[in-house]
N, C-alpha and C positions, 0 to 999 in steps of 0.2 A: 416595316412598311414596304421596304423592297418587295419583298414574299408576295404582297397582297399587288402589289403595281403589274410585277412581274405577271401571276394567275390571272389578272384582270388583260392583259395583253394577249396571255396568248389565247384567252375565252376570246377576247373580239377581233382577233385574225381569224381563227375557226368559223365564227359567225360570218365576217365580210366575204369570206372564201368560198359558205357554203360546203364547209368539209368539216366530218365527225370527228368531236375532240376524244382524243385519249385522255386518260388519266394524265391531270397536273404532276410536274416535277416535285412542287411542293404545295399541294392542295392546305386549302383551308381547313386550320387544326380543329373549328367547329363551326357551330351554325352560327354564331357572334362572328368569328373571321368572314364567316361567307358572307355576310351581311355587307361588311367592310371590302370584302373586294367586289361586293353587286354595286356597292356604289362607286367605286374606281373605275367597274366595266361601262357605266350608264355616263361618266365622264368621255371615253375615250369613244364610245359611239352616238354622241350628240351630234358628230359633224357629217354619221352617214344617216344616220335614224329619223333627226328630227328633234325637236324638245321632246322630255318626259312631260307625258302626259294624262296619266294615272298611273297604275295600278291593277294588276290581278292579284286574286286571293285562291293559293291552290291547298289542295288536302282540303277542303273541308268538310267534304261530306264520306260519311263509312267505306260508301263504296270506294273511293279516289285513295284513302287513308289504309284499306286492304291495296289495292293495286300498286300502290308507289312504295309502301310500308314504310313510312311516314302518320304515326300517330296525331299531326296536330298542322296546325294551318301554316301554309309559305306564303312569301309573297312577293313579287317581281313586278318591272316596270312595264309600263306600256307608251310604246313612244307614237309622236304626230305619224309617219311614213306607215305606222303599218295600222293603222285603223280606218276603215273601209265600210261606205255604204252596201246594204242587201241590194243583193244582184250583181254584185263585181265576180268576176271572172279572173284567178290565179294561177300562176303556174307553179306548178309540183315542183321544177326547177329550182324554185328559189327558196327550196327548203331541202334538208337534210332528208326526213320523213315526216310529210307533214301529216298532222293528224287534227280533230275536232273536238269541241265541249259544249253544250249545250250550258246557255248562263242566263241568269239576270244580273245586267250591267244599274248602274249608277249614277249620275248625274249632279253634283252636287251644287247648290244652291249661294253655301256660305262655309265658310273656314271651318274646320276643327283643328283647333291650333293645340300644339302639343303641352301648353301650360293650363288647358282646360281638363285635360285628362286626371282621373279613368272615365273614361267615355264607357255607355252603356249602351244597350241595343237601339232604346225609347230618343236617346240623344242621338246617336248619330241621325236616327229615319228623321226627326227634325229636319237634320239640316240635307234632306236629298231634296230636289227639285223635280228631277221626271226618271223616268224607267226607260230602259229598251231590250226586246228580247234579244240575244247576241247570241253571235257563233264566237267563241277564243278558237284563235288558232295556234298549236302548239306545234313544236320541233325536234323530233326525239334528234338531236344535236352529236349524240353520241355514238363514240362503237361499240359497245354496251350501259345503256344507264344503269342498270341494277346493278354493276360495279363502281358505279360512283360515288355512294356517298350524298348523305343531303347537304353536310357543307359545299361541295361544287355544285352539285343541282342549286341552290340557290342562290350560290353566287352566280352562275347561267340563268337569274330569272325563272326560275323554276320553268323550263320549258315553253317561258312566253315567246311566243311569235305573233303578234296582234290580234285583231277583231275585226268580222266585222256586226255592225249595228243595225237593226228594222229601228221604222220611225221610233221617237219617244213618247212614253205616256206619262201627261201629269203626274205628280204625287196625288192629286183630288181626284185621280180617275181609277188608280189601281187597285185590285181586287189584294183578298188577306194572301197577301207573298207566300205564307207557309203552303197554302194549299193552292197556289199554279202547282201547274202538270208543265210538264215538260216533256215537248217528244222530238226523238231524232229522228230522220228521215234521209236517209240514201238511197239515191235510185228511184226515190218513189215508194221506198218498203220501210216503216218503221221497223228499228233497229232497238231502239232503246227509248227509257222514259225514267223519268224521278218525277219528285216535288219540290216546292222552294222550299217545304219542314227538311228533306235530304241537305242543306247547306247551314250546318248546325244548328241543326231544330228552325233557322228566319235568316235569310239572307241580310238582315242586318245585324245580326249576331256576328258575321264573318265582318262586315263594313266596324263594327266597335272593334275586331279583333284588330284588324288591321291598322284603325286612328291607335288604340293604345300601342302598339308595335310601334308604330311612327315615333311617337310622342317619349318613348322611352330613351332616344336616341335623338330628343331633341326636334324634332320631324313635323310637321305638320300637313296635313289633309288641306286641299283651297278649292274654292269657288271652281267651280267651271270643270273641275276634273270628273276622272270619269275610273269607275273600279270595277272590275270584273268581279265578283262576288263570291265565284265559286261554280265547278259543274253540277247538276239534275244529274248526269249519266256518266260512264266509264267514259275514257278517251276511246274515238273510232279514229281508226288509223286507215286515211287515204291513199285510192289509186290517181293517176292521171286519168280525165275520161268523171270523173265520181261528182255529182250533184247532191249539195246537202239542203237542209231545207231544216229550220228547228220553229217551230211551231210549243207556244207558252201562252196557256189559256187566261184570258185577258188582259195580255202583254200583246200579243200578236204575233209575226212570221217574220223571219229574216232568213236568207237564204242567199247561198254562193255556188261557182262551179270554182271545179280545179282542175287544170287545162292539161 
């Protein structure tokens, strides 16, 4: 346990600091430890963050899964301080290198509690309540990620740095998830696009992966939380100065600047 206290420590100085973490002294000997010391890190930043407050679900689509080389879905916290109304205005400052995802975020309704598990795709969409088209903002944190390792990438939240969220749309209002479009827009020039079939095959495929994930380790999913689902598109890695704007055909528009 020292090992995991220790890793968990010095991830959330790096973080508070705003300075790229090198390789752990004694990183997490797999993706089971990382998991153990994500939640050791999500203890000791509860008193700058905020309560945990969902969840993002990263790798899950082809594309995300060639780029990270990471075969299969992570998944990291999302705390109250960094999730953010469409239209806020951040500074680049307060991130490492901040970068973007175009997503369908979550909403949930009612519990998935980990003694009802295995959750399937048809149950979890049960229990969501409304939709929102979202920006995740992510933080390449490091002095090179592609030497890290997915056990510290996940122990780090797999690159979470918050959201933010366009209004919500009922669950009674939204169109078949697999086939939104998704488009990124910088500058004003689309950059990039997917579909919500690109977040394993239904963006509740990724929300079942994540309740079972919980639930294995005892965990459960609650009312009122909120899960990033997964990117439509590669990560686009921001300037100071850069207007994003993600646009998800009958989800609607959410859009930030970065100062």
């Amino acid at each position: 346990m020292d090992n995991i206290l220790e890793a968990a420590k010095a991830i959330a100085l790096a973080r508070r600091n705003h300075a790229p973490l090198a390789a752990l002294e004694v990183p997490p000997a797999d993706e089971a430890e990382g998991y153990q010391v994500q939640r050791a890190l999500h203890d000791l930043l509860l008193p700058h963050a905020g309560p945990l407050v969902g969840y993002k679900i990263g790798c899950t689509s082809q594309v995300m899964q060639d780029y990270i080389g990471i075969p299969h879905p992570c998944g990291g916290g999302v705390f109250q301080k960094g999730v953010h109304d469409s239209g806020v205005k951040l500074a680049t400052s307060k991130y490492v290198r901040v970068g973007v995802e175009c997503e369908i975020a979550v909403r949930l309704q009612r519990d998935l509690a980990a003694g009802e598990a295995p959750f399937t795709a048809e149950w979890v969409g049960e229990a969501v309540e409304a939709y929102h088209p979202a920006i995740e903002i992510v933080d390449d944190r490091y002095v090179k990620w592609e030497t890290m390792g997915a056990p510290t990438l996940i122990a780090d939240d797999f690159f979470a740095a918050g959201c933010v969220l366009g209004p919500s749309v009922p669950r009674s209002s939204v169109p078949d998830l697999a086939a939104v479009k998704g488009r990124a827009i910088v500058n004003g020039e689309e950059v990039s696009h997917g579909t919500g079939a690109d977040v394993l095959g239904h963006p509740h495929n990724a929300l079942a992966w994540l309740a079972n994930h919980l639930a294995a380790d005892g965990k459960s999913l609650h009312a009122g939380q909120l899960v990033l689902t997964g990117s439509l598109v590669k990560t686009l890695w921001l300037k100071a100065g850069d207007k994003v704007r993600m646009e998800l055909d009958g989800l609607g528009v959410v859009e930030a600047k970065f100062t």
